[in-house]
C-alpha positions in Angstrom: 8.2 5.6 -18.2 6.1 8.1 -16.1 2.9 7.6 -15.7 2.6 3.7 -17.4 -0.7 3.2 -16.0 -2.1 6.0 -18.2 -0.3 4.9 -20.6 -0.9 1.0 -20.8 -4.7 1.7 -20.1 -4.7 4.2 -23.1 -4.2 0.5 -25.2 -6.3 -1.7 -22.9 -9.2 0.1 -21.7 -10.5 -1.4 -18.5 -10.0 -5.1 -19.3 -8.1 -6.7 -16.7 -4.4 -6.2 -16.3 -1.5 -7.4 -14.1 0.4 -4.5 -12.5 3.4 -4.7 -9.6 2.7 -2.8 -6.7 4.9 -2.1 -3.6 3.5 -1.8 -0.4 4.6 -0.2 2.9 3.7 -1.6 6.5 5.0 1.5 8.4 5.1 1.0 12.1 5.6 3.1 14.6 7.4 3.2 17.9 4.0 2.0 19.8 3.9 -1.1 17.3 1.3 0.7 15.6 0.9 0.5 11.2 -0.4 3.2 9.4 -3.4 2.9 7.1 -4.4 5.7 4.5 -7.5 6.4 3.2 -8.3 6.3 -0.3 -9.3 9.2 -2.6 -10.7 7.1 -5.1 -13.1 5.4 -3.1 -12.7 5.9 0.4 -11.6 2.5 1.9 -8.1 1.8 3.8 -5.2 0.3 2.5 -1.8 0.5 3.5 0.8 3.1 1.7 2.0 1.9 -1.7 1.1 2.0 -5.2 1.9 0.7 -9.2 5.5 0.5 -9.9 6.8 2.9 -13.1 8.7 1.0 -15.8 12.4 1.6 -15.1 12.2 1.5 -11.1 13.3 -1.3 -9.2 11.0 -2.4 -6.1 12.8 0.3 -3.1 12.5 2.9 -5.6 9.1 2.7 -6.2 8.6 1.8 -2.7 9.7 5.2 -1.5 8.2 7.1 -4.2 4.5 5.9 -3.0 6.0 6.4 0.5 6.6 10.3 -0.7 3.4 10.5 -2.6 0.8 9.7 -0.4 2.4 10.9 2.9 4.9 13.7 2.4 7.7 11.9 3.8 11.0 10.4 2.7 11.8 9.3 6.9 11.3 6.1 6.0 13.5 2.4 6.8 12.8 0.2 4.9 13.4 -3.1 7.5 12.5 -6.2 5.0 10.0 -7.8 3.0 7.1 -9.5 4.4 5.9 -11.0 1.3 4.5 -11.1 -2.0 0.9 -11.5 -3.0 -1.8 -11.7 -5.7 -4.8 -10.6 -5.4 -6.7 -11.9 -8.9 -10.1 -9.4 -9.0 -9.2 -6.2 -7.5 -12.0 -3.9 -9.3 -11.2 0.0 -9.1 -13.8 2.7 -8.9 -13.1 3.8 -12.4 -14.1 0.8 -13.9 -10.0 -1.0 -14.8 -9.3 -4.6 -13.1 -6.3 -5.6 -12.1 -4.6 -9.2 -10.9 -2.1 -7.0 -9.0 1.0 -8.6 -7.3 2.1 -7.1 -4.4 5.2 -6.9 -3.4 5.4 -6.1 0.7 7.9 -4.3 3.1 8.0 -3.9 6.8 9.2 -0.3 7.5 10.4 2.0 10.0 9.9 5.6 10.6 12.9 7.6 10.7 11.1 10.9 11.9 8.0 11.9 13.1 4.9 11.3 10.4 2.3 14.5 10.0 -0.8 12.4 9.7 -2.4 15.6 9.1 -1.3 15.2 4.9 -3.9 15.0 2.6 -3.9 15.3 -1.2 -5.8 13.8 -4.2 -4.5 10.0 -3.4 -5.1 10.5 0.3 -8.0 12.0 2.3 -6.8 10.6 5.4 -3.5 8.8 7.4 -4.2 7.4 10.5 -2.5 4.7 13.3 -3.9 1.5 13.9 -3.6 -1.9 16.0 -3.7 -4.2 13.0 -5.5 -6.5 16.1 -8.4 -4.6 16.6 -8.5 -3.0 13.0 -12.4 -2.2 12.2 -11.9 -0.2 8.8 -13.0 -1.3 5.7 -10.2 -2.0 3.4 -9.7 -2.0 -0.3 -8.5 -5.0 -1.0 -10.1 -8.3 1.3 -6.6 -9.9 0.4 -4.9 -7.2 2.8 -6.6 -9.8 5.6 -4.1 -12.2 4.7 -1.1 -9.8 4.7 -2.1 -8.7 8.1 -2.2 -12.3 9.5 0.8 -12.4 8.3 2.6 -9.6 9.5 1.1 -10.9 13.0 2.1 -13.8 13.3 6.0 -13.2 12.2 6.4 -9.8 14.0 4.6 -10.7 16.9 4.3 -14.4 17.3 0.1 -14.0 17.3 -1.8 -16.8 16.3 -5.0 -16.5 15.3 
């Protein structure tokens, strides 16, 4: 089903929800991860988004990939993890207990971090150890640490 978050809100309202999300960690040759930045409230977050009923986890993976940066040069290397996050609060008023479901990924092609639309005002590179921005979800913290310490053997 297209669109189920329309739909399943239609019948819910705003009261809180779960909803499966698959997330990207997309790294670049330089060991670099790219972050977006939201069009619904301006904060970071890495690429990825609510799964559609019928699609399995890569599927949906690479469909939020293709939405919210234009490209399908992606590899997808293996997951990292999964996670809940119980209180995530959106601008338009819906909660969510969303369980993520995270993949480490590869480029394929260069990445036009010029590519904006409605779901992204902005895609930039970072060094997950110095990041700065304000993200989304606090939770991503944890996913980060993470990431870290099994990619790069970092302790915090």
């Amino acid at each position: 089903m297209a669109d189920y978050i329309k739909w399943i809100r239609s019948k819910v309202g705003h009261e809180q929800i779960f909803l499966n999300y698959c997330v990207a960690l997309i790294r670049n040759s330089e060991g670099k991860l790219l972050m977006q930045r939201r069009g619904d409230n301006h904060l970071w977050s890495f690429v990825g988004g609510c799964m559609e009923l019928g699609e399995d986890f890569e599927t949906a993976l690479r469909r939020e990939i293709l939405e919210e940066t234009g490209t399908t040069a992606v590899k997808i290397v293996r997951q990292l993890g999964i996670y809940t996050w119980k209180d995530v609060l959106y601008p338009n008023g819906d909660k969510v207990q969303s369980i993520d479901i995270v993949y480490i990924c590869e480029l394929t092609a260069p990445l036009d971090t010029s590519y904006t639309d409605e779901e992204t005002l902005e895609l930039r590179w970072v060094d997950l150890k110095t990041l700065s921005l304000p993200l989304f979800i606090s939770g991503h913290k944890q996913v980060i640490r993470d990431y870290l310490a099994q990619e790069e053997g970092y302790v915090y």
